[in-house]
C-alpha positions as CSV (number, residue, x, y, z in Angstrom):
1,X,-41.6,2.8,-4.9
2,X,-40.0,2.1,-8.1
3,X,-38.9,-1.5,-9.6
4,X,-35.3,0.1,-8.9
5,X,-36.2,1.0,-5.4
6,X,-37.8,-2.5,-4.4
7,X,-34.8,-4.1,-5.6
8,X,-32.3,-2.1,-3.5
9,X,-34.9,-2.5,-0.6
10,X,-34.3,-6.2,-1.1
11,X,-30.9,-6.1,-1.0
12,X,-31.0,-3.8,1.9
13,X,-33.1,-6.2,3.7
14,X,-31.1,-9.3,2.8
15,X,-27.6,-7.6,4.1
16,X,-29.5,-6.6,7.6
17,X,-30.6,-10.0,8.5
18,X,-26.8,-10.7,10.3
19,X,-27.2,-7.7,12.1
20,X,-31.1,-8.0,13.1
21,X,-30.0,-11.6,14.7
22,X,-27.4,-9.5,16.6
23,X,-29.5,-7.3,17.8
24,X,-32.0,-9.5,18.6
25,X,-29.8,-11.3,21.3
26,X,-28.7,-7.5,22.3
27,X,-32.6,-7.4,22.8
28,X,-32.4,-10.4,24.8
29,X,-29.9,-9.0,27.4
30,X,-31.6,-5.8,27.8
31,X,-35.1,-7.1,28.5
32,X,-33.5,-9.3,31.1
33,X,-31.9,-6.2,32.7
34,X,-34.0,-3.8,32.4
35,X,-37.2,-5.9,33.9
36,X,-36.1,-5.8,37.6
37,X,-35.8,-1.9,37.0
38,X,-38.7,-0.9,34.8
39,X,-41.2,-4.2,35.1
40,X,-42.8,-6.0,32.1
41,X,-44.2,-3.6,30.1
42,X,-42.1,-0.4,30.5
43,X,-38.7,-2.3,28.4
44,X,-41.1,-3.7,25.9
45,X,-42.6,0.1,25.1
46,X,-39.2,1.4,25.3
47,X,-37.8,-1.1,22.6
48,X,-40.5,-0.2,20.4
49,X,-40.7,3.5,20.4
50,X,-37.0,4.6,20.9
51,X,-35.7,1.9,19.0
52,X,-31.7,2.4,19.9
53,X,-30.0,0.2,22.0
54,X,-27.0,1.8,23.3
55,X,-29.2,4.6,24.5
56,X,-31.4,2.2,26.2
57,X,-28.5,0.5,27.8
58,X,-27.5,4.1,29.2
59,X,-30.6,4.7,30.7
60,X,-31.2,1.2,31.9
61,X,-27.5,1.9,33.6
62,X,-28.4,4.8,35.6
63,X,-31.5,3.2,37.0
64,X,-29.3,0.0,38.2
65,X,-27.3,2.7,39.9
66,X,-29.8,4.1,41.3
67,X,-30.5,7.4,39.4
68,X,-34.2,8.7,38.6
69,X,-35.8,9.3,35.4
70,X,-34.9,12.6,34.5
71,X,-30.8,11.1,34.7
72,X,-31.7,8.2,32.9
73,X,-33.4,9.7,29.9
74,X,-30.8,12.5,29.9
75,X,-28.4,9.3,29.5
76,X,-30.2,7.6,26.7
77,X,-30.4,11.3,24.6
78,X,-27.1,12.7,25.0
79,X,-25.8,9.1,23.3
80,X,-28.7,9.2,20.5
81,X,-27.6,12.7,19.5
82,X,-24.6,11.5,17.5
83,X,-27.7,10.6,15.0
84,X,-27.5,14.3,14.6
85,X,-24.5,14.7,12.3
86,X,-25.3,11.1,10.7
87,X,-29.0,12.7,10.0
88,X,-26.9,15.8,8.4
89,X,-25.3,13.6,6.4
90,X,-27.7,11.4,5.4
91,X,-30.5,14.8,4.1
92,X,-28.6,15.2,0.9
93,X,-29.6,11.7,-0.3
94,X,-33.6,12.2,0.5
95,X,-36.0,13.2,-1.6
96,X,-39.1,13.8,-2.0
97,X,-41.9,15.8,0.4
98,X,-40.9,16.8,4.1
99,X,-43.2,13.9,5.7
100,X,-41.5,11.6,3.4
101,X,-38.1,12.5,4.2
102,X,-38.9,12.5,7.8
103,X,-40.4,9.0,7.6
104,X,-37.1,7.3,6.0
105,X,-35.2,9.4,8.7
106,X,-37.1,6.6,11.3
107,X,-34.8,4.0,9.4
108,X,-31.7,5.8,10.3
109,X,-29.6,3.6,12.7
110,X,-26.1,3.0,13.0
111,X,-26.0,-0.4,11.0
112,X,-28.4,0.9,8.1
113,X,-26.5,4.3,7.9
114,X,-23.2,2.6,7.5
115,X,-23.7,0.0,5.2
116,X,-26.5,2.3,2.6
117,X,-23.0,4.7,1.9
118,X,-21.9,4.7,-1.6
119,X,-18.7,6.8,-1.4
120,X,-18.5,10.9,-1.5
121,X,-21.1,11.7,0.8
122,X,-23.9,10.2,-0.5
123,X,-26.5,7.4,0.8
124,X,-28.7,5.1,-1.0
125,X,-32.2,5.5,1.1
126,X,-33.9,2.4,0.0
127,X,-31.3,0.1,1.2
128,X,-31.4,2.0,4.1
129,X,-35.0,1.3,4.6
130,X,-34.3,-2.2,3.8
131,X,-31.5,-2.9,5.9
132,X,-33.6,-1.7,9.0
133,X,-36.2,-3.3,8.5
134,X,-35.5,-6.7,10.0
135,X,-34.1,-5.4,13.0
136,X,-37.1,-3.6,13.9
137,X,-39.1,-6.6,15.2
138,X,-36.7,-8.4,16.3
139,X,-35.7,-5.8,18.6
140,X,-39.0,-5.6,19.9
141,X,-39.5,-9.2,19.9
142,X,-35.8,-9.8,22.0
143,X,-36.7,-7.2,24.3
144,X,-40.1,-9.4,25.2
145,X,-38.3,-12.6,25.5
146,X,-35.7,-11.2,28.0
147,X,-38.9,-9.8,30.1
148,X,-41.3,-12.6,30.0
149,X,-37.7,-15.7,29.9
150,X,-35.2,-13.6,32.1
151,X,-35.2,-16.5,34.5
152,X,-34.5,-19.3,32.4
153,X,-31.5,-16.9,30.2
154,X,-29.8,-15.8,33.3
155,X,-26.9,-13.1,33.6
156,X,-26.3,-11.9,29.8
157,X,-23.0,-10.2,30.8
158,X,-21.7,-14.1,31.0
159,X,-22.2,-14.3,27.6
160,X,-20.4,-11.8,26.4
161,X,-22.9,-9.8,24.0
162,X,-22.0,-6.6,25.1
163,X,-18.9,-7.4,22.4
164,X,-21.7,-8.3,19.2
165,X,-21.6,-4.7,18.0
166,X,-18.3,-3.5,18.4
167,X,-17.1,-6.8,16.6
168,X,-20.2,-6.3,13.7
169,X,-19.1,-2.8,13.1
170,X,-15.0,-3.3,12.9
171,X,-15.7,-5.7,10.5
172,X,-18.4,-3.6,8.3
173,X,-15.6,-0.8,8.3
174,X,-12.8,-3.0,7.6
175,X,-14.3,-5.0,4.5
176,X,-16.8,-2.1,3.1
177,X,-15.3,1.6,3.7
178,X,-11.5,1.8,5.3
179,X,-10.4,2.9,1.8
180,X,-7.5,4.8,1.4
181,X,-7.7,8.5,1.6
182,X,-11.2,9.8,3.1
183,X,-12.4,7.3,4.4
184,X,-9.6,6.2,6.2
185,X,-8.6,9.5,7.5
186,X,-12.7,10.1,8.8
187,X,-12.2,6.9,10.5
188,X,-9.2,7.0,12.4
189,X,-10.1,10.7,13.2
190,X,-13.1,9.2,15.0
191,X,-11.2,6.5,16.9
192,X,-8.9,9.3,17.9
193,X,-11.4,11.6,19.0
194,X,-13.2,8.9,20.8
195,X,-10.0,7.2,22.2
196,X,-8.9,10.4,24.1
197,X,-12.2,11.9,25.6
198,X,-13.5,8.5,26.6
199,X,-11.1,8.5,29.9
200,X,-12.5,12.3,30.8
201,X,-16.0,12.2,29.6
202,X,-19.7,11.1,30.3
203,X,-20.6,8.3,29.2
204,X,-21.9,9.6,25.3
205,X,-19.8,12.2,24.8
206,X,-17.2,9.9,22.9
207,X,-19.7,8.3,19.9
208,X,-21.2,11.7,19.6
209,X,-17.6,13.9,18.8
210,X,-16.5,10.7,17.1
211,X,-19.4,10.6,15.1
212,X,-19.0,14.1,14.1
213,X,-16.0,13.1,11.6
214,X,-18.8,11.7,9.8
215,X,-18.7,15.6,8.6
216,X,-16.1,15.5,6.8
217,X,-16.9,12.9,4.5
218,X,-20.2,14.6,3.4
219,X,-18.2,18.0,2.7
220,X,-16.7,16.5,0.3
């Protein structure tokens, strides 16, 4: 990586600490409710190798209800497909070889994707990189502490953390990209699109259509 790219990775980092404490009391909730359903280990491995909490929080859902496996991974993909039109977006920006490409893809999640836009379409991959990487282990590391101190932390719907990330995310689009024109039209298209098929829908189906506005920007 180049002097350039190590200083926007810095940056990156430093603008994704706010968000990695977030997420790590996101963590938090979901080890404590996903260890009656799954045990100690299962939430921890989850954490780690799917890395995305609002599918996790599906699939941890249909289990409470009593769903199998097969319903509750259906769950957590059909919400972690609106990465597909984010991904679309974000491919012009990569470069390099296809195993490097695919390895910055990993860094891809909502918080990182949003805040590494510079306007017209484009993406700055290093502060992507960056801004992911602090949430990583805290994810992880959340996740454990709900498991092993679920006792002690009690019901984490009392606390209202389930309102952390839509509060973090009005915010980012407020202050960095509700500009006029574009981006303001992608955006309210999304709210709209989400608005009206979350009343008719699976759970999902909303962020993924809504997410698909996301298009439009990287037409242009």
């Amino acid at each position: 990586m180049s002097s350039e790219g190590r200083e926007r990775f810095r940056q990156g980092f430093s603008a994704g600490i706010a968000y990695a404490v977030a997420a790590l009391l996101l963590a938090i909730s979901f080890g404590v409710l996903a260890q009656p359903l799954m045990g100690n280990v299962a939430p921890i491995v989850m954490s780690a190798v799917v890395f995305a909490g609002a599918a996790q929080f599906a699939a941890t859902a249909v289990l409470a209800a009593g769903g199998g496996a097969a319903a509750a991974i259906a769950a957590g993909v059909l919400l972690n497909l609106r990465y597909v039109p984010m991904g679309i977006a974000l491919a012009p920006s990569l470069t390099g070889g296809r195993w490097r490409r695919a390895a910055i893809g990993q860094a891809l999640i909502d918080f990182s994707w949003a805040a590494a836009s510079v306007g017209g379409g484009r993406f700055d991959p290093a502060f992507m990189v960056g801004a992911t990487a602090p949430s990583y282990p805290l994810w992880v590391g959340g996740t454990a502490i709900g498991v092993f101190a679920g006792d002690l932390i009690g019901d984490p719907g009392a606390l209202g953390l389930d309102a952390i990330f839509p509060a973090f995310f009005l915010c980012l689009l407020v202050e960095g990209e509700l500009r006029p024109g574009l981006p303001a039209l992608v955006a309210g298209l999304g709210s709209l699109i989400a608005l009206c098929l979350i009343p008719f829908t699976p759970a999902g189906v909303p962020v993924i259509a809504a997410s698909a506005a996301a298009l439009l920007g990287a037409r242009r």
